[in-house]
PLY file of the C-alpha trace (Angstrom):
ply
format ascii 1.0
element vertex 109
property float x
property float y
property float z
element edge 108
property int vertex1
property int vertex2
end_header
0.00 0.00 0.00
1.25 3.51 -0.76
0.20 6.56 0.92
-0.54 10.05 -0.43
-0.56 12.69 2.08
-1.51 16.14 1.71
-0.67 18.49 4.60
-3.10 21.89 3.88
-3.14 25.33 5.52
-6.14 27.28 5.13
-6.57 31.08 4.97
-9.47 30.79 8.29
-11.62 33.52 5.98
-12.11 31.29 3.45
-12.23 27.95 5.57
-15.91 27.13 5.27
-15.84 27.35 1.52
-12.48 25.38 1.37
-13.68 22.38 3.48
-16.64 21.94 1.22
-15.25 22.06 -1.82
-12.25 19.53 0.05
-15.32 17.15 0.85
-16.13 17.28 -2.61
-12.57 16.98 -4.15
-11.79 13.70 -1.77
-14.76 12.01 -2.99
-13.78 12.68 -7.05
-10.38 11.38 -6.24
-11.51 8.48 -4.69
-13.41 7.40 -7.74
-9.83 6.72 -9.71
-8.60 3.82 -10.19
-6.57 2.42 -7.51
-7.81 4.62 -4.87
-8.81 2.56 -1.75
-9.82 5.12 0.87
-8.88 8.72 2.30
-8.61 10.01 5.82
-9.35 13.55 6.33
-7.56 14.84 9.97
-7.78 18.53 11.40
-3.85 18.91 12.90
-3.68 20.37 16.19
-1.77 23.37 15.94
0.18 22.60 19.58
1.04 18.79 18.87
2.32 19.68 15.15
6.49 18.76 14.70
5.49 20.73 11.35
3.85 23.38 12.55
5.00 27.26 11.20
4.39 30.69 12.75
2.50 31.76 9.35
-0.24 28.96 9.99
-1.25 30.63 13.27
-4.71 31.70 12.60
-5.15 29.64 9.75
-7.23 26.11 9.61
-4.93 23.18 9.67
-5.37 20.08 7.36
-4.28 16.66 6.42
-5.80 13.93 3.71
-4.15 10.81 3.75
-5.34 8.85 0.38
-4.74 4.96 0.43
-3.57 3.50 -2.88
-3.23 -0.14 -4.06
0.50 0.30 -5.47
2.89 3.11 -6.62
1.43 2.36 -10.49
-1.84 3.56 -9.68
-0.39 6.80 -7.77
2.57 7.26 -11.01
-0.69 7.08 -13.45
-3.15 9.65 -10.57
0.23 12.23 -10.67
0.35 11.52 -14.92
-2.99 12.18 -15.84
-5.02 13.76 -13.36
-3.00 15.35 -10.73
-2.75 18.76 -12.75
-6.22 19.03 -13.21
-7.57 18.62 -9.71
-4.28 20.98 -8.57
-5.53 23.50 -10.93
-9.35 23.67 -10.29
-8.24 24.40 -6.22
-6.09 27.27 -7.31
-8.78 28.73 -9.72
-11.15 28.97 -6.83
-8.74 29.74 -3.63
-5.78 31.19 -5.41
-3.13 31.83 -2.59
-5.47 31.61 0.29
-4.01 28.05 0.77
-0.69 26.26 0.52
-0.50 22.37 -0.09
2.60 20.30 1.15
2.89 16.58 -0.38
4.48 13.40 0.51
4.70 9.76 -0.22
4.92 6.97 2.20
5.02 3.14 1.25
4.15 0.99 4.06
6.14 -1.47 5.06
4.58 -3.42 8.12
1.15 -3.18 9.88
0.97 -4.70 13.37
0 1
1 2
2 3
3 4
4 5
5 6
6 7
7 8
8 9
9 10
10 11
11 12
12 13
13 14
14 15
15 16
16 17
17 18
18 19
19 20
20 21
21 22
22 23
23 24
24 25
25 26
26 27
27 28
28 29
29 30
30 31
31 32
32 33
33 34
34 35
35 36
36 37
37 38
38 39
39 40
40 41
41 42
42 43
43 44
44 45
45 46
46 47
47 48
48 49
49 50
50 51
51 52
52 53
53 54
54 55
55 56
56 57
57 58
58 59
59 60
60 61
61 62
62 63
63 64
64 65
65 66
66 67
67 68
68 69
69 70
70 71
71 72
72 73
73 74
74 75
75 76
76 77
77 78
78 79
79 80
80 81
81 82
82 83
83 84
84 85
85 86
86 87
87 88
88 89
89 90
90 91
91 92
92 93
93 94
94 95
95 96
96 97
97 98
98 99
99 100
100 101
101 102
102 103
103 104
104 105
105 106
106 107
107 108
C-alpha cells in the first residue's frame, strides 16, 4: 500500500468554503482507479512537529489517500494530478498552501 498525504493550511476567511469544496474533491479522487480510501484529519496546531508561525490563525489540514501500489499513484500524478491541482487554485488562489508526501508501508501490526 502507498500513501498520499496532503498536509493543507487554510486562509481561516475562506475555511468554510475550502472544506466543502475539500469534501467534494476527496470524494472525485476516490473514484480513480486504484484509490482505496482517504482520511481527512484537522492537525492540532500545539502537537504539530510541522507546525509554522505563518499557519497561526489559519485552519490546519491533512488527507491521507490509500492506494493499491505506486502504479496507480505514477498514473493519478500523470494524468489527473494537474487538473484537480488547478481547479483548487482557480477557486482559492493563494489563500491556501498544499505540502505533499509519499509513504510506502512497510509493516502493519
Amino acid at each position: 500500500m502507498l500513501c498520499y498525504e496532503v498536509n493543507l493550511s487554510v486562509d481561516a476567511e475562506i475555511a468554510g468554503a475550502y472544506r466543502a469544496w475539500l469534501d467534494e474533491h476527496i470524494r472525485a479522487i476516490l473514484k480513480l482507479d486504484g484509490f482505496e480510501g482517504a482520511t481527512l484529519f484537522e492537525r492540532a496546531k500545539a502537537e504539530d512537529a510541522y507546525h509554522d508561525p505563518g499557519d497561526d490563525g489559519r485552519l490546519l489540514l491533512t488527507v491521507q489517500y490509500r492506494l493499491r501500489d505506486r502504479a496507480s499513484f505514477e498514473a493519478y500524478l500523470k494524468d489527473h494530478a494537474p487538473a484537480f491541482r488547478e481547479d483548487g487554485l482557480k477557486r482559492f488562489g493563494g489563500r491556501f498552501s498544499a505540502k505533499r508526501r509519499v509513504l510506502m508501508e512497510l509493516a502493519e501490526y
